[in-house]
Backbone as a ProteinNet text record, in pm:
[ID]
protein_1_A
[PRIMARY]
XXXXXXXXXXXXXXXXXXXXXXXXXXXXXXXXXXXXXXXXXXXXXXXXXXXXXXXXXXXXXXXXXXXXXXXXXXXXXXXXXXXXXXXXXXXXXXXXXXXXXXXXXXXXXXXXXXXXXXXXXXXXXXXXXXXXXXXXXXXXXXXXXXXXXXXXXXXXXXXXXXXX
[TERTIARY]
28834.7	28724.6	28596.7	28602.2	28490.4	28409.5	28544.4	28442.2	28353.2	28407.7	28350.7	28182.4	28151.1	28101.9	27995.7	28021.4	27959	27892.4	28029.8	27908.5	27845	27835.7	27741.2	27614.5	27607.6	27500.9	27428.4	27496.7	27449.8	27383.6	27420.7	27356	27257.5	27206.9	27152.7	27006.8	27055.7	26909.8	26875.8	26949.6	26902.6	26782.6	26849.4	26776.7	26667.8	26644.8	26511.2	26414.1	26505.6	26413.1	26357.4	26441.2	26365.3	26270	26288.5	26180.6	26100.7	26069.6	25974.8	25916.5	25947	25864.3	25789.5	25841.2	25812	25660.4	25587.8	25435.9	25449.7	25392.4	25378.7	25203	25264	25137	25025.7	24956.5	24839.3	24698.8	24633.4	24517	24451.1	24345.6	24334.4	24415	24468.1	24571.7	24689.1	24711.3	24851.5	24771.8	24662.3	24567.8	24593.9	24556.9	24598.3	24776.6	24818.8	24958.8	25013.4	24943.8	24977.8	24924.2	24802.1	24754.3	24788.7	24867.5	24958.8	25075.3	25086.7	25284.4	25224.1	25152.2	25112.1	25050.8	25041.9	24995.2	25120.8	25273.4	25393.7	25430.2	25375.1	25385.4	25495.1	25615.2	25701.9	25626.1	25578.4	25533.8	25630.2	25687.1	25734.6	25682.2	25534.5	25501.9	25356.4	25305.1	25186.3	25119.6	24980.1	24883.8	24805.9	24774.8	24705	24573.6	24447.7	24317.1	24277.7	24268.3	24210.9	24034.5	23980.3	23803.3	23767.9	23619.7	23567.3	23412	23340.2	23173.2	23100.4	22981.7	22906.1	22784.3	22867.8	22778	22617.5	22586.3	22440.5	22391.7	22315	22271.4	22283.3	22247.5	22254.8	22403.1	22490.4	22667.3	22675.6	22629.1	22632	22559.6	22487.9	22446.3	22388.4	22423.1	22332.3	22385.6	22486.6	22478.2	22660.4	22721.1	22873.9	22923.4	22876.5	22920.9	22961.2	22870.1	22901.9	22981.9	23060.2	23145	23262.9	23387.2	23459.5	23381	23266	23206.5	23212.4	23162.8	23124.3	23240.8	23347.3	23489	23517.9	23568.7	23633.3	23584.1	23414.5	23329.1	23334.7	23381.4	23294.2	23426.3	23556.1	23695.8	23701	23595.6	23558	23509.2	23545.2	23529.9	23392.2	23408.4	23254.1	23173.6	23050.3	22914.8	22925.3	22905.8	22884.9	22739.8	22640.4	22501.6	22525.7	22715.2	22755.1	22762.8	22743.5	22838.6	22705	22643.7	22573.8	22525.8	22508.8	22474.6	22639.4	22766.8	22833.8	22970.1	23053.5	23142.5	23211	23243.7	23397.1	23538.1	23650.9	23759.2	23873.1	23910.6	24026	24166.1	24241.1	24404.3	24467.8	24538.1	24582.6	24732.9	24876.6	25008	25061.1	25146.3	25229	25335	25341.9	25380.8	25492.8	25608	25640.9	25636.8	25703.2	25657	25540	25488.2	25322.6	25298.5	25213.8	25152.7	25164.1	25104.1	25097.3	25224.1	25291.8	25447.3	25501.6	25469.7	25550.8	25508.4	25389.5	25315.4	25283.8	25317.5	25286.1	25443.8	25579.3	25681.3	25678.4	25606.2	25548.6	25515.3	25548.4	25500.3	25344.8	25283.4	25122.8	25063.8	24958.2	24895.1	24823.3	24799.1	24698.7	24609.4	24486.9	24366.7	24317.7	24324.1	24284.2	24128.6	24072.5	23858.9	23883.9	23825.2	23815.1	23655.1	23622.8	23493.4	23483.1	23445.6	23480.1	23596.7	23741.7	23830.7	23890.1	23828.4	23846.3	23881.4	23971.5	23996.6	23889.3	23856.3	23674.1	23758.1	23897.2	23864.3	23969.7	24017.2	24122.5	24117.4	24171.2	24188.3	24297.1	24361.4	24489.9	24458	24631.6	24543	24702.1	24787.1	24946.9	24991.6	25049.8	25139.1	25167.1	25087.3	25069.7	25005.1	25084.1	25036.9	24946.7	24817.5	24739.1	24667.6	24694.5	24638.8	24495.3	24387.7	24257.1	24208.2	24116.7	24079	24014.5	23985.8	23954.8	24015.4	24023.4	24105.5	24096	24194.3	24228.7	24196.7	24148.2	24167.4	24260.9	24307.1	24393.3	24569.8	24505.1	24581.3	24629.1	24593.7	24603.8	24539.1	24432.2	24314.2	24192.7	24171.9	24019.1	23877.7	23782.1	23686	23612.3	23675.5	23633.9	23721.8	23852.3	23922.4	23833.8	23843.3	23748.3	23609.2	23524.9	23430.2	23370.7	23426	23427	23325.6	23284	23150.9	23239.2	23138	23194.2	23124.9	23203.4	23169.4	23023	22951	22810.7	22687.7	22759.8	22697.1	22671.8	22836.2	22870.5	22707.9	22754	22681.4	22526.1	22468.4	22317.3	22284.6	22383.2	22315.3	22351.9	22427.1	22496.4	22356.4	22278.1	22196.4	22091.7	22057.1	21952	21912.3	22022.8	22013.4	22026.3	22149.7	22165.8	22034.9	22019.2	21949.9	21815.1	21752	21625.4	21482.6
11443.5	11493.2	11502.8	11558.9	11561.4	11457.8	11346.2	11191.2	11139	11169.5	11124.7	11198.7	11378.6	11419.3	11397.7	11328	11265.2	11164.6	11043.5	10930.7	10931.4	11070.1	11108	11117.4	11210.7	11249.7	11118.1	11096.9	10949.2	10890.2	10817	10746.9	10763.3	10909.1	11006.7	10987.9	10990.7	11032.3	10825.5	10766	10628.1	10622.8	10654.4	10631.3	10649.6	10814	10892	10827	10771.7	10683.8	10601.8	10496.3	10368.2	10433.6	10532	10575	10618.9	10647.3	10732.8	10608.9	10499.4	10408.9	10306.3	10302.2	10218.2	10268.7	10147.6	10225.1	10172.6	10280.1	10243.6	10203.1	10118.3	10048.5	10103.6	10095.4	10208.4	10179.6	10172.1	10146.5	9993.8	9947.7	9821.6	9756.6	9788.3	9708.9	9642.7	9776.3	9719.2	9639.2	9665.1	9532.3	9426.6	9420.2	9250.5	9210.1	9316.5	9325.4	9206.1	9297.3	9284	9112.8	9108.4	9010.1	8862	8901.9	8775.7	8800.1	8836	8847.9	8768.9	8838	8778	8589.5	8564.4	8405.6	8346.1	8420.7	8322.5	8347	8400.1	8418.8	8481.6	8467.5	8562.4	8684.8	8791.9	8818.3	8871.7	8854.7	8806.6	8929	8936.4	9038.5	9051.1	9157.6	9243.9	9246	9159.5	9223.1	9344.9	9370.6	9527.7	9440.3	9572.2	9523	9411.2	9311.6	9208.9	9198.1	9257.6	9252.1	9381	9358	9469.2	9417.7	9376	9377	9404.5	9423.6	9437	9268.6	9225.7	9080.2	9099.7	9015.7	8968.2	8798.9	8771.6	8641.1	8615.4	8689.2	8662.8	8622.6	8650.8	8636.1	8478.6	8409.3	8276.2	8193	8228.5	8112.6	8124.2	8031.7	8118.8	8067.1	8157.4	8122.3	8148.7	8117	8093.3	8211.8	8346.1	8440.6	8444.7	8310.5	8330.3	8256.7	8194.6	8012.2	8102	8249.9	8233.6	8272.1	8351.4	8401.4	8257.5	8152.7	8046.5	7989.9	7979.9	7928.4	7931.4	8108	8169	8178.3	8185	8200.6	8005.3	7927.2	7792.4	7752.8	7805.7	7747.5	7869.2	7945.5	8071	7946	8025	7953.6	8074.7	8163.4	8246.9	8231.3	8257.8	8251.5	8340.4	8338.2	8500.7	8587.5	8527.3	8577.9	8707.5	8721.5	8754.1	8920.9	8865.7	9060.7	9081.6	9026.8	9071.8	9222.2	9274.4	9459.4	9495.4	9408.7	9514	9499.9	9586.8	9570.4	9467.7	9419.6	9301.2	9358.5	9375.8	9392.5	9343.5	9255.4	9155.2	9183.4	9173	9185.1	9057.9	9064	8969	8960.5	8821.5	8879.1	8719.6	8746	8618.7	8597.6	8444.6	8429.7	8315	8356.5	8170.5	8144.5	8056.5	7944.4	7897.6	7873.7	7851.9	7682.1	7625.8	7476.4	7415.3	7536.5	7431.8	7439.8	7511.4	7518.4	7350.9	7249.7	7180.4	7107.2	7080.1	6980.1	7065.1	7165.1	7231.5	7258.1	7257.8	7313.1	7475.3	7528.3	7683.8	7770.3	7881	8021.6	7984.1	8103.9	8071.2	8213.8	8201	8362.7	8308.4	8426.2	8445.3	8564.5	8616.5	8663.9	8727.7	8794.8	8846.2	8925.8	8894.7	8969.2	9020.2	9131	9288.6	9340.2	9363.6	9428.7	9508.9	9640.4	9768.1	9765.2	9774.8	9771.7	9622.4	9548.3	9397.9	9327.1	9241.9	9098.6	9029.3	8935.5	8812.1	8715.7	8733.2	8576	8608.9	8506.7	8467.6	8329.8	8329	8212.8	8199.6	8048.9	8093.9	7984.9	7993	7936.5	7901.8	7790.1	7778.7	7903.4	7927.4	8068.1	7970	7878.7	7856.3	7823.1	7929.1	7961.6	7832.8	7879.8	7775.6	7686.4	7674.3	7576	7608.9	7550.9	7594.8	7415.5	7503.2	7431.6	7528.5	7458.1	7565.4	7646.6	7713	7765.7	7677.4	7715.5	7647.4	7742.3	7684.9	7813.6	7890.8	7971.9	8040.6	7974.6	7859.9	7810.3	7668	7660.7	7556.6	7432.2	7459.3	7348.4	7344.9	7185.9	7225.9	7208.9	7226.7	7226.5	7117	6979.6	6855.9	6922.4	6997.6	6989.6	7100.4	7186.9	7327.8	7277.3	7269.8	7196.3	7061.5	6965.5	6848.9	6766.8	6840.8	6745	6719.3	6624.9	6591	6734.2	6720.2	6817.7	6825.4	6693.5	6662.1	6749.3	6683	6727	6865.9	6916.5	7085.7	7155.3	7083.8	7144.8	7150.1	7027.2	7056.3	7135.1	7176.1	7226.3	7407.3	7435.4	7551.8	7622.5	7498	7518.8	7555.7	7526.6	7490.5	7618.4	7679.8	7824.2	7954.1	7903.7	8028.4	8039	7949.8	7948.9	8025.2	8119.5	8170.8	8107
12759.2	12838.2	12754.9	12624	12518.4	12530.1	12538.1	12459.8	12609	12689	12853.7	12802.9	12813.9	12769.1	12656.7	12544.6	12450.9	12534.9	12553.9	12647.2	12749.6	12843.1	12932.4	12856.3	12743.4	12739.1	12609.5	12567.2	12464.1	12631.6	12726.7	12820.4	12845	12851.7	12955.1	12861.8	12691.1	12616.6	12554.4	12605.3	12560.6	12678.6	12846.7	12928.6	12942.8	12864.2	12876.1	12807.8	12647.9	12548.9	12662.5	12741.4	12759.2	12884	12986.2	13076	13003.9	12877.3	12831.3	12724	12726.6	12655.3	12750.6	12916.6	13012.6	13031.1	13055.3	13101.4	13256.4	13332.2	13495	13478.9	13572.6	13543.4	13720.5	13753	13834.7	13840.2	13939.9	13972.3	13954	13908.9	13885.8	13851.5	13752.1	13673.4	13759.2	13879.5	13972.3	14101.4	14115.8	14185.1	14195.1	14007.6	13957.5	13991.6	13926.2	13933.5	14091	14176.6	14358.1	14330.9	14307.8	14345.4	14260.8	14112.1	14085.2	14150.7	14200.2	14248.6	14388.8	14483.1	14566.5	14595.7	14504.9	14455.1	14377.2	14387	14390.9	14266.5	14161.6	14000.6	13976.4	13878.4	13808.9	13706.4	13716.2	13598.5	13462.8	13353.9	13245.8	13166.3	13140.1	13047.9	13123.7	13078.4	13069.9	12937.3	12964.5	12858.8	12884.5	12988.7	13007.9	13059.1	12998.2	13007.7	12915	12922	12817.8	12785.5	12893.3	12849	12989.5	12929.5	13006.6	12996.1	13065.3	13029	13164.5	13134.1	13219.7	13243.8	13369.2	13407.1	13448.1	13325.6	13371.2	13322.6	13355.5	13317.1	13190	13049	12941.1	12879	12991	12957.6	12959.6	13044.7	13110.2	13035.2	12976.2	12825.3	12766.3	12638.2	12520.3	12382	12369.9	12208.9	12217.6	12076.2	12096.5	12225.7	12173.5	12204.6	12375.8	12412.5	12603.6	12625.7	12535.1	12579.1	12672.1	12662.1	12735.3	12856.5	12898.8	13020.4	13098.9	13009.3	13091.7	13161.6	13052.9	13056.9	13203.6	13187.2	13290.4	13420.9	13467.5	13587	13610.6	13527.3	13584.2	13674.9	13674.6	13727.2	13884.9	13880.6	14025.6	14148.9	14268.4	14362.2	14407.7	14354.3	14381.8	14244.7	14286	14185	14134	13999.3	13918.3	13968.8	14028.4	14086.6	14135.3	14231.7	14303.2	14292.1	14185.5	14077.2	13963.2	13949.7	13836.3	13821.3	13737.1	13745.9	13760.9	13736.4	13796.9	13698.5	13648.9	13525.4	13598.7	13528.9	13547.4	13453.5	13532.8	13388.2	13478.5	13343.4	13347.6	13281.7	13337.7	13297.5	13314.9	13215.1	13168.1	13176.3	13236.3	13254.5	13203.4	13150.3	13127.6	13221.3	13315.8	13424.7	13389.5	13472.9	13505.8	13628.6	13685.8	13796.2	13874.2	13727.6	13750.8	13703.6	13791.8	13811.2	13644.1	13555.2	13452.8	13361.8	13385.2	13307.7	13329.4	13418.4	13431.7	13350.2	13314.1	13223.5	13058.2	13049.1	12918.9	12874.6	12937.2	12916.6	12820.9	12889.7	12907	12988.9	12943.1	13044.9	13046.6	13118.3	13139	13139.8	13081.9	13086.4	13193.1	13260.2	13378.5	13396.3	13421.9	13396.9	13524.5	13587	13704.1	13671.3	13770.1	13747.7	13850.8	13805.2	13918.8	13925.3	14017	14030.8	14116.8	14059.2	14206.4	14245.1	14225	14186.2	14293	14340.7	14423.9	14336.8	14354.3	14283.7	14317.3	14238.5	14249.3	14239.9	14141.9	14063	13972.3	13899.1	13782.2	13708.4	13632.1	13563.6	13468	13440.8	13301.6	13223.7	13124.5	13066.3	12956.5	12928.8	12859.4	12785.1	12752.9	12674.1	12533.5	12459.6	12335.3	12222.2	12136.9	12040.8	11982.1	11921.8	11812.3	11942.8	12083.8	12130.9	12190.2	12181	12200.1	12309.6	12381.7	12501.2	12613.6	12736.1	12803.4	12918	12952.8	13071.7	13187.3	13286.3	13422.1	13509.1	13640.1	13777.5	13757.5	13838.1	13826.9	13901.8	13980.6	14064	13950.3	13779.1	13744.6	13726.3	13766.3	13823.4	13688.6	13681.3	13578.6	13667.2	13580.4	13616.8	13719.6	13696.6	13813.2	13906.6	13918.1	14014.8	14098.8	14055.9	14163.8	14183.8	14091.7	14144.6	14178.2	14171.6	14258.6	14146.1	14075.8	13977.8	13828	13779.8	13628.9	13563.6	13397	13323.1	13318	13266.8	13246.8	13375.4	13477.7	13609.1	13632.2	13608.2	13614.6	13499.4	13382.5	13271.7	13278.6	13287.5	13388.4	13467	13568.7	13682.4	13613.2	13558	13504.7	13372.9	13332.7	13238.4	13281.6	13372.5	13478.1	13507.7	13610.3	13677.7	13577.6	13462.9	13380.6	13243.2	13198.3	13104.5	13085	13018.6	12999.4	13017
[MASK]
++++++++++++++++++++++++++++++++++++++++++++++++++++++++++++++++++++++++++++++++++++++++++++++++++++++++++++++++++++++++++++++++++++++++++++++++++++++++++++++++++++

C-alpha cells in the first residue's frame, strides 16, 4: 500500500512540475494562435512575441534597418498606409503541413501581424537554420505570386510611394 502511496504522490508532483512550467498562452498571442490553426497549420512550437514597432513611413525605406518591414508588408494583401500611427506585434509559431514543407523538406515558421488586437497579415518563412532569403506570404507565396508584378516593378513603385 506504501509503494502505491509513494507513486501517487511522485505522479502528482512531476505533474505539478510540468503544469507549472506550461505557459497558457492568452490574448493576442491566442489570436494568432486561432488564426494559424484556423488557416490548416499544425502548430509544433511557439515563439511568443517576435517584434513589436510602431508603423510609420520611415519603417518602409531607407537604410538596412527597414529590409525585414519591407520583407514582411511587400507579401500583405493590405497596404501598410493602412495602420500607420498604429503598433504592429507579431508572433511567431513553428508549423507543419504547410505549402513550403514540401519543397524545403521542413517545418515552417509563420508570423502573424496584429493591430488593435486584429490579425492584418502574416508571413513565413522554412524552419532552417543558416538559410537567408526573403520571406513568403503566409499562404507560401512570393512576392510575383501575391502581387502579380516583377521584383523590379514591385521595387519602383514601393520606392516611389515610401521613399522621403
Amino acid at each position: 500500500m506504501r509503494g502505491f502511496i509513494k507513486m501517487g504522490v511522485m505522479i502528482a508532483i512531476v505533474f505539478l512540475i510540468f503544469a507549472g512550467c506550461s505557459k497558457d498562452v492568452t490574448g493576442d498571442e491566442k489570436t494568432a494562435e486561432q488564426y494559424v490553426e484556423d488557416q490548416g497549420y499544425k502548430i509544433t512550437s511557439h515563439k511568443g512575441e517576435t517584434d513589436k514597432y510602431l508603423l510609420d513611413k520611415s519603417k518602409l525605406y531607407g537604410s538596412t534597418e527597414t529590409i525585414p518591414y519591407r520583407q514582411s508588408w511587400r507579401v500583405q494583401t493590405v497596404e501598410p498606409d493602412m495602420y500607420f500611427g498604429e503598433e504592429i506585434t507579431v508572433y511567431g509559431f513553428t508549423v507543419s503541413n504547410h505549402p513550403l514543407e514540401k519543397s524545403n523538406k521542413a517545418k515552417t515558421n509563420v508570423y502573424i501581424m496584429l493591430a488593435e488586437g486584429k490579425v492584418i497579415g502574416g508571413y513565413s518563412f522554412p524552419n532552417i537554420e543558416g538559410l537567408n532569403g526573403s520571406v513568403y506570404s503566409l499562404d507560401g507565396k512570393t512576392l510575383e505570386e501575391v502581387t502579380g508584378r516583377t521584383f523590379k516593378d514591385w521595387s519602383d513603385g514601393w520606392k516611389k510611394k515610401y521613399s522621403s
